[in-house]
MDAnalysis code that builds the backbone (N, CA, C; Angstrom):
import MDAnalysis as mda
import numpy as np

u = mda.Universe.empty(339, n_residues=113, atom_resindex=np.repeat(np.arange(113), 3), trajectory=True)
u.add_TopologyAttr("name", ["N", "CA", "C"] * 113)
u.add_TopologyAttr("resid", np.arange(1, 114))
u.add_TopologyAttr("resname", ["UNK", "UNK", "UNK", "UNK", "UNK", "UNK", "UNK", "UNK", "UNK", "UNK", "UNK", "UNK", "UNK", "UNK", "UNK", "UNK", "UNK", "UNK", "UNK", "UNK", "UNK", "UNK", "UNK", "UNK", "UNK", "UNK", "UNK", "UNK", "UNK", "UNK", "UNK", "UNK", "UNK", "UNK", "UNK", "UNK", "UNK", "UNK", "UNK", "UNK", "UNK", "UNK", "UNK", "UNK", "UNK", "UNK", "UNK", "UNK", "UNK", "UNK", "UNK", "UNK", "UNK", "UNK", "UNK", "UNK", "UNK", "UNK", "UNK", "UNK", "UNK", "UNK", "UNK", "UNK", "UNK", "UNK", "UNK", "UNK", "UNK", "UNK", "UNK", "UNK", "UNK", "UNK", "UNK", "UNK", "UNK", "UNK", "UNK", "UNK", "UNK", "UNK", "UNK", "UNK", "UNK", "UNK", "UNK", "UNK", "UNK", "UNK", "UNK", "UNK", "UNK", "UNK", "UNK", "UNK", "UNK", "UNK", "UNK", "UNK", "UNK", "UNK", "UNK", "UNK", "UNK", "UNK", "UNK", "UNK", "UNK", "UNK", "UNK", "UNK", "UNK"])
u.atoms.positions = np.array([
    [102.267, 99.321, 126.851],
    [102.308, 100.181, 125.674],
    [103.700, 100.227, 125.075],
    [104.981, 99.996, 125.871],
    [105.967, 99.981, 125.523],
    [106.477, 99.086, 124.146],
    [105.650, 97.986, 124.625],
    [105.902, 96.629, 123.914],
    [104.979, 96.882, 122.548],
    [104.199, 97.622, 122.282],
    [103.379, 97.811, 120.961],
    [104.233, 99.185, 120.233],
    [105.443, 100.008, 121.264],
    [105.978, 100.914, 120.119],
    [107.423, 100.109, 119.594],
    [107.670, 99.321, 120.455],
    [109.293, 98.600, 120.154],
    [108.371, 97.371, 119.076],
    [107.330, 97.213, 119.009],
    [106.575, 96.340, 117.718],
    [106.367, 96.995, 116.155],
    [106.098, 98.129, 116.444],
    [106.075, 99.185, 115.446],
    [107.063, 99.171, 114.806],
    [108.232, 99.704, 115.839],
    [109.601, 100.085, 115.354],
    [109.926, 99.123, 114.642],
    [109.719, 97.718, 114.845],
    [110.689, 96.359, 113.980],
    [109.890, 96.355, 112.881],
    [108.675, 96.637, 113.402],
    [107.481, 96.155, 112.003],
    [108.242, 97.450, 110.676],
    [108.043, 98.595, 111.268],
    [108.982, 99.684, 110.041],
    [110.183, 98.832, 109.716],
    [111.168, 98.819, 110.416],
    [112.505, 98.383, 109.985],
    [112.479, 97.411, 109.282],
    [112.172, 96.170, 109.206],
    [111.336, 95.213, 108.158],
    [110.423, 95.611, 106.449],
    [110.090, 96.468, 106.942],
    [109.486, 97.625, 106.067],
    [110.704, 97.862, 104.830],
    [111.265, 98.774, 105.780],
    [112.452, 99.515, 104.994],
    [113.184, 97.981, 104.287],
    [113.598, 97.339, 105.194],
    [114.599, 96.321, 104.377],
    [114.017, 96.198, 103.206],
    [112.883, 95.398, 103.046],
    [111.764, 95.159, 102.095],
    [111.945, 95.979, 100.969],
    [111.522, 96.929, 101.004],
    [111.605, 97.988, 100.016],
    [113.372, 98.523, 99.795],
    [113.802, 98.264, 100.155],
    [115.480, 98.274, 99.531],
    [115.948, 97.405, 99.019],
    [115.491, 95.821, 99.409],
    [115.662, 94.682, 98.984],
    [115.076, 93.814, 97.539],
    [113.848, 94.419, 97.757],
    [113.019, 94.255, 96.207],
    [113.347, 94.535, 94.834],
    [113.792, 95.644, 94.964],
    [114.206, 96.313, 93.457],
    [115.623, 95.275, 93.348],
    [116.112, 95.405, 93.928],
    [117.183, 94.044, 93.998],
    [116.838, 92.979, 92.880],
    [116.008, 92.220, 94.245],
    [115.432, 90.714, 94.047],
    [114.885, 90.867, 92.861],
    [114.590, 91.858, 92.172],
    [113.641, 91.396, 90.904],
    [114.628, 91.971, 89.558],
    [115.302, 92.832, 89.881],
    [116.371, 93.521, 88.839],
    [117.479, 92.517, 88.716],
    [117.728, 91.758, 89.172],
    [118.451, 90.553, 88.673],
    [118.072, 89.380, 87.975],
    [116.992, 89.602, 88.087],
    [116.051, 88.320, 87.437],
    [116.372, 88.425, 85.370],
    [116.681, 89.681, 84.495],
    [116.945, 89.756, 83.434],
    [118.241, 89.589, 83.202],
    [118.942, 89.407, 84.171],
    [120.535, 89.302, 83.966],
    [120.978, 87.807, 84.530],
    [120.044, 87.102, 85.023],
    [120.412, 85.393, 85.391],
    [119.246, 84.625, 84.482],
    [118.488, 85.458, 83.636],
    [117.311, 84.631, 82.316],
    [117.524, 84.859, 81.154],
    [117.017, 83.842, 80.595],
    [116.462, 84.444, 79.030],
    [115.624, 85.247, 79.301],
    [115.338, 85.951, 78.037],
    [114.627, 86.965, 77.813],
    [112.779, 86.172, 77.638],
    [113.349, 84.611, 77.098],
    [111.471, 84.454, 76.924],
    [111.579, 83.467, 78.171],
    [111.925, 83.587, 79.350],
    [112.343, 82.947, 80.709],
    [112.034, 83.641, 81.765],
    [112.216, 84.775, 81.071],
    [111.744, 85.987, 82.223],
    [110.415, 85.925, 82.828],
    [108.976, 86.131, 82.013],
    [107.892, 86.387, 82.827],
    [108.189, 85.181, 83.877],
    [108.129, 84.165, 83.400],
    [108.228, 82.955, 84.011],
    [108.832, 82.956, 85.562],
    [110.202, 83.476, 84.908],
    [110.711, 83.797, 86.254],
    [110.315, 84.599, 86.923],
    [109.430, 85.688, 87.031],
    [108.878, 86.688, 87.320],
    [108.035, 86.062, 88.451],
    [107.029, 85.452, 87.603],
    [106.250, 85.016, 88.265],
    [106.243, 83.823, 89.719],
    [107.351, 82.894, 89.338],
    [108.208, 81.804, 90.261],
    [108.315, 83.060, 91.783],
    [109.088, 84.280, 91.249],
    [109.504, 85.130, 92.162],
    [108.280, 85.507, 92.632],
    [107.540, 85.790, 92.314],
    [106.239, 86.668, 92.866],
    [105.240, 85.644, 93.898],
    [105.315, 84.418, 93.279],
    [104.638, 83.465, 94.006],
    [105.172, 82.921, 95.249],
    [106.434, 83.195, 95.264],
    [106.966, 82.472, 96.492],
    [107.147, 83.176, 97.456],
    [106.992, 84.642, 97.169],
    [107.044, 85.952, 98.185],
    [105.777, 85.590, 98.604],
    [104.938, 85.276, 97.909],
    [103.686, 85.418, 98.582],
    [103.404, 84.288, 100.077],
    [104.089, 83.341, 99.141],
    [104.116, 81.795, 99.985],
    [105.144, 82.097, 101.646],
    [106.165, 82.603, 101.344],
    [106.755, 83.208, 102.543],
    [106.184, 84.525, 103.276],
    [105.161, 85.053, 102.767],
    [104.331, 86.064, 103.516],
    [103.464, 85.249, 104.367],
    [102.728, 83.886, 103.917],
    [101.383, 83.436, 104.137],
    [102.355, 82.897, 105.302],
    [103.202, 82.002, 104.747],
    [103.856, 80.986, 105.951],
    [104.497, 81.367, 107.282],
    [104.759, 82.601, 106.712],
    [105.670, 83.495, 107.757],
    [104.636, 84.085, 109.087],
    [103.591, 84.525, 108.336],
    [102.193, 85.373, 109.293],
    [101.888, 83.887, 110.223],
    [101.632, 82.664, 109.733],
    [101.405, 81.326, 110.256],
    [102.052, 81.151, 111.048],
    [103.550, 80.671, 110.660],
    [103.988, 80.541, 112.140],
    [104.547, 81.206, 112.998],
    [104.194, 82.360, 112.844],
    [104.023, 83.689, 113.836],
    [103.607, 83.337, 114.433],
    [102.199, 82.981, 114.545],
    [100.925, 82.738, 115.428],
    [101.455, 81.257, 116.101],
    [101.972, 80.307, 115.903],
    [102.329, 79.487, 115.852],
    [103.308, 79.257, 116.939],
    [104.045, 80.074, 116.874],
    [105.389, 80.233, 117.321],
    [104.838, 80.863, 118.864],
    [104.583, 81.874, 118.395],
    [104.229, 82.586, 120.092],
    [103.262, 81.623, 120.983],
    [102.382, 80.610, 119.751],
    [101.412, 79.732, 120.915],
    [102.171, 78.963, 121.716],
    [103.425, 78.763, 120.797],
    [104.163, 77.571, 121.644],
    [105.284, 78.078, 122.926],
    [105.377, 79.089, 122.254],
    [106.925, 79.831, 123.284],
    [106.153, 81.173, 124.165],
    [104.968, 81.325, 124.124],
    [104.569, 82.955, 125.005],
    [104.629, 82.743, 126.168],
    [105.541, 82.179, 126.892],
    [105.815, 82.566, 127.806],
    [107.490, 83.062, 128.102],
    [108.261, 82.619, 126.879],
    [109.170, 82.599, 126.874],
    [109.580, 83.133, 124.922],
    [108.649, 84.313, 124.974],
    [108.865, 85.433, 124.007],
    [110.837, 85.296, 123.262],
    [111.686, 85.778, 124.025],
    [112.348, 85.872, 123.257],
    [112.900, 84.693, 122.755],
    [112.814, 83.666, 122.931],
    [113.417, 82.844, 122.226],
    [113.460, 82.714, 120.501],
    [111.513, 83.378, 120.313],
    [111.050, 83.416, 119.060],
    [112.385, 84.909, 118.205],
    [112.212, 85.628, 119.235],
    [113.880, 86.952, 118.558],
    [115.084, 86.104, 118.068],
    [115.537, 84.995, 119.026],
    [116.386, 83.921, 118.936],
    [116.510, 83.697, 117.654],
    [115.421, 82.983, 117.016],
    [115.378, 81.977, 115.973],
    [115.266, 82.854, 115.121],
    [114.548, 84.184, 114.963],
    [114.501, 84.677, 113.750],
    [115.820, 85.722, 113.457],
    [116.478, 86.002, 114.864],
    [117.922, 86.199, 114.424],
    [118.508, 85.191, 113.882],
    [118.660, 83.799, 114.310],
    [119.088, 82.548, 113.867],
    [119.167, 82.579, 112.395],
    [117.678, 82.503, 111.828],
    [117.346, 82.502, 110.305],
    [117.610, 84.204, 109.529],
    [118.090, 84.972, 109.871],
    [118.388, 86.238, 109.578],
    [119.517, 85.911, 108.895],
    [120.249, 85.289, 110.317],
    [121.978, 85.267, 109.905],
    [122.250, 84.059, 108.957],
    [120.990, 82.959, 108.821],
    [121.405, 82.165, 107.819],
    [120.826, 82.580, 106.053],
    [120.054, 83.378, 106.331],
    [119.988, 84.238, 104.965],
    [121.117, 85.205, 104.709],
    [121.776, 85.920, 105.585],
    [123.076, 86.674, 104.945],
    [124.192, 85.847, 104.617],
    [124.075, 84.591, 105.409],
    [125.317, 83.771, 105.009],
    [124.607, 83.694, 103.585],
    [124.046, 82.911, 103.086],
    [123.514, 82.154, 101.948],
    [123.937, 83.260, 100.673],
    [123.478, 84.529, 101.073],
    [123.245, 85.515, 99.962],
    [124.581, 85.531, 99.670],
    [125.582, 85.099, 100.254],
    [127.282, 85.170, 99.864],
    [127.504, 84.052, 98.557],
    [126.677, 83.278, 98.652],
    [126.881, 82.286, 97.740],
    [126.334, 82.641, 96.179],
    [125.703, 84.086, 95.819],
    [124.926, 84.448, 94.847],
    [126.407, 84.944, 93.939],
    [126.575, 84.226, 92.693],
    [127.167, 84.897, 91.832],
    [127.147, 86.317, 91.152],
    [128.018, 86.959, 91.054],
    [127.689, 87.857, 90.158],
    [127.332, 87.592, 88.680],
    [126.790, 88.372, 88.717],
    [125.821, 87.756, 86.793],
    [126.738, 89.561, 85.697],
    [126.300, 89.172, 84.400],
    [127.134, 89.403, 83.441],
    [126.535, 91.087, 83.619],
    [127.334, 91.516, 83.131],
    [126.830, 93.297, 83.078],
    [126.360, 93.592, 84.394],
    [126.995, 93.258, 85.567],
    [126.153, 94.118, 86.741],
    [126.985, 94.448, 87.583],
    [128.527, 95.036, 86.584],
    [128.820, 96.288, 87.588],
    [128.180, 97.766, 87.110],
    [128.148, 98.366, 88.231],
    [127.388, 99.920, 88.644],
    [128.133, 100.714, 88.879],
    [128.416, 101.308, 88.489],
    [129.197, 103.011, 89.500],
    [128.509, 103.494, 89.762],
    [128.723, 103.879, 90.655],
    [127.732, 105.119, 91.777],
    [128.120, 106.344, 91.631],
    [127.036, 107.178, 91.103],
    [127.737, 108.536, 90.514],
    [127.511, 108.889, 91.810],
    [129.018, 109.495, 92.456],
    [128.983, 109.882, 93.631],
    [128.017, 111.599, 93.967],
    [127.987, 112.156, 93.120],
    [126.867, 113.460, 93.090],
    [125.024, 112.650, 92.972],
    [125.000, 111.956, 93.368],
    [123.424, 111.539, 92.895],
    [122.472, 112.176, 93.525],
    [122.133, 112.875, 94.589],
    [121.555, 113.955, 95.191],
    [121.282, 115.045, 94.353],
    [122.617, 115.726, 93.940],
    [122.559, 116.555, 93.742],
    [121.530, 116.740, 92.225],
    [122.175, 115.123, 91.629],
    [121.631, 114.951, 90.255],
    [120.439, 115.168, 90.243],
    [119.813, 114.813, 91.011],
    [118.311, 114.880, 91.501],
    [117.771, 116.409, 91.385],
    [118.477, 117.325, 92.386],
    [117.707, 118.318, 92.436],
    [117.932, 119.586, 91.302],
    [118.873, 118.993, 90.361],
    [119.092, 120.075, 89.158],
    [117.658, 119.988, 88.130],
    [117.090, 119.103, 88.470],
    [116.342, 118.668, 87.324],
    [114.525, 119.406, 88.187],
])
């Protein structure tokens, strides 16, 4: 039972990234397009999330057929490919108009309203 709540726990944390990461991934998409480039790009984006959902669930199954006996190795590799997606994301330019200030009261901004 241990091993189905420490499954949970990653499955949330994955979760969360996801949903912090999205508004991201797609709010940059009007500031690296044209404007009649956009759906387009929209869509490129939407399709390939999907394609890395399908592929990803695959060789899940895949992965553990080959390594279950020797489980963590599969932690291994997807730390492996973790750390080669944060390297990569270093290589993303900044695009035009996308500095932000962070109104440091934003909480509060929230609850006046």
């Amino acid at each position: 039972m241990g091993n189905l709540l420490y499954l949970c726990a990653v499955l949330f944390l994955f979760m969360v990234q996801s949903a912090l990461f999205s508004p991201a991934k797609l709010g940059i998409l009007p500031e690296m397009l044209k404007e009649e480039e956009l759906s387009k790009g929209n869509g490129f984006m939407q399709s390939w999330t999907f394609v890395g959902i399908i592929l990803g669930t695959a060789a899940g199954g895949i992965l553990y057929k080959i390594f279950h006996s020797h489980i963590y190795y599969i932690g291994g590799l997807m730390s492996v490919l973790a750390l080669i997606g944060f390297g990569v994301s270093f290589f993303i330019h900044a695009q035009r108009g996308s500095v932000v200030l962070l109104n440091q009261k934003f909480l509060s901004g929230t609850w006046e309203h």
